[in-house]
N, C-alpha and C positions, 0 to 999 in steps of 0.2 A: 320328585316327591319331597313334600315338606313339609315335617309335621311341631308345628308352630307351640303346639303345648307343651314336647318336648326340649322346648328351649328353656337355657342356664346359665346361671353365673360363670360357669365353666365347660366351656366348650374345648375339642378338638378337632382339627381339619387336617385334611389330607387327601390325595389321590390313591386311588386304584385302577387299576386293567381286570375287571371284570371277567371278559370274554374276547376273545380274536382281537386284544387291542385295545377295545373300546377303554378308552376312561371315562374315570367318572369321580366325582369330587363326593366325599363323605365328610360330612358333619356329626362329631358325636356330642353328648351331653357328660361329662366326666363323673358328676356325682350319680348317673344309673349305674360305673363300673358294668357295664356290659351287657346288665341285663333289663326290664322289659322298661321304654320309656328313653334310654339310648340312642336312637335314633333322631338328630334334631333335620337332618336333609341327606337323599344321595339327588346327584346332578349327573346330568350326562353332561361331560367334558370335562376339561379344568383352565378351559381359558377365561382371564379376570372378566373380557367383557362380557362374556355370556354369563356368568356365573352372578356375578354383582348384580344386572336388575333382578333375578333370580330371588337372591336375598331380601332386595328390598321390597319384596312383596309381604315381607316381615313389618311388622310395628314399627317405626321408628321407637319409638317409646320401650319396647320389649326389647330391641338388638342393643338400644342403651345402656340395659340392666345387665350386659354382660363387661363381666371383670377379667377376665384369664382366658386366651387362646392360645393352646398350645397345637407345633405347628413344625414342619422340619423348615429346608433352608432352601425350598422352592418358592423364589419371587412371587410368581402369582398368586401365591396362596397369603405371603404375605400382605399384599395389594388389595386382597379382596379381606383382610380381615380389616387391614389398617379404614376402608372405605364403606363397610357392614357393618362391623362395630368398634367404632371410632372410640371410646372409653376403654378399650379392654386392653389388659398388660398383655404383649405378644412376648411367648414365651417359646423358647428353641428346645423338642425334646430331647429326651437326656440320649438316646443315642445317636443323634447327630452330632452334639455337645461331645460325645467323649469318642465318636470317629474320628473330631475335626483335631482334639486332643492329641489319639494315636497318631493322626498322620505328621502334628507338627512334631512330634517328639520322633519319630522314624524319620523326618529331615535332617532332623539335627544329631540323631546318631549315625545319619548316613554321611553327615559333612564331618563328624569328629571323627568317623572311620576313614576316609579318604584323608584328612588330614596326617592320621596317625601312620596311614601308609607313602603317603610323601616323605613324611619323616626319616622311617624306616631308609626309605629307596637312598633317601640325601645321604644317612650311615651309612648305609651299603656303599655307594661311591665312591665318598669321601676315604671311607678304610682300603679303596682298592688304591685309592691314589698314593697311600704310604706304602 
């Protein structure tokens, strides 16, 4: 389903599992914030090539007009915006952004914790050696 009047400068996409599995790809309209007009497509699946001619059954001229897709860090989804709306700034949302955040910083305290027990261990030895 696709409802074409609901389309905007600022869109967001993503997947869901609906039901037993099934995905299905949702397009929102960012400036209805949720409510009635929100809806710009849901898709069954979320693979690019079924998805894209999907799209293009939109305007060229209307999928132009969009400026902003935000979008987590699922490939496909990138692929079909980069290819749907070729002008829009693809934007990573913010809690992808600040998961990818947490986990580099829980690397780097998990390496500066291992180092500091190296350390530790080398003390330990070294005092047993005197």
């Amino acid at each position: 389903m696709i409802f074409p009047e609901n389309l905007g400068p600022y869109l967001s996409i993503d997947e869901t599992s609906l039901s037993q599995g099934e995905l299905y790809t949702i397009i929102t309209n960012k400036s209805a914030k949720g409510k009635k007009g929100a809806l710009v497509a849901i898709l069954e699946g979320t693979n690019s090539d079924t998805i894209i001619p999907l799209l293009f059954q939109l305007p060229a001229k209307e999928r132009n007009k969009v400026i902003e897709v935000t979008l987590d860090l699922a490939g496909n989804m990138n692929l079909i915006v980069r290819k749907c709306f070729p002008k829009a700034t693809i934007v990573i949302d913010r809690f992808h952004v600040q998961q990818l955040a947490t986990e580099a910083l829980q690397e780097i305290r998990i390496k500066h914790r291992w180092e500091a027990l190296d350390q530790e261990n080398d003390a330990i030895e070294k005092a047993k050696t005197y």
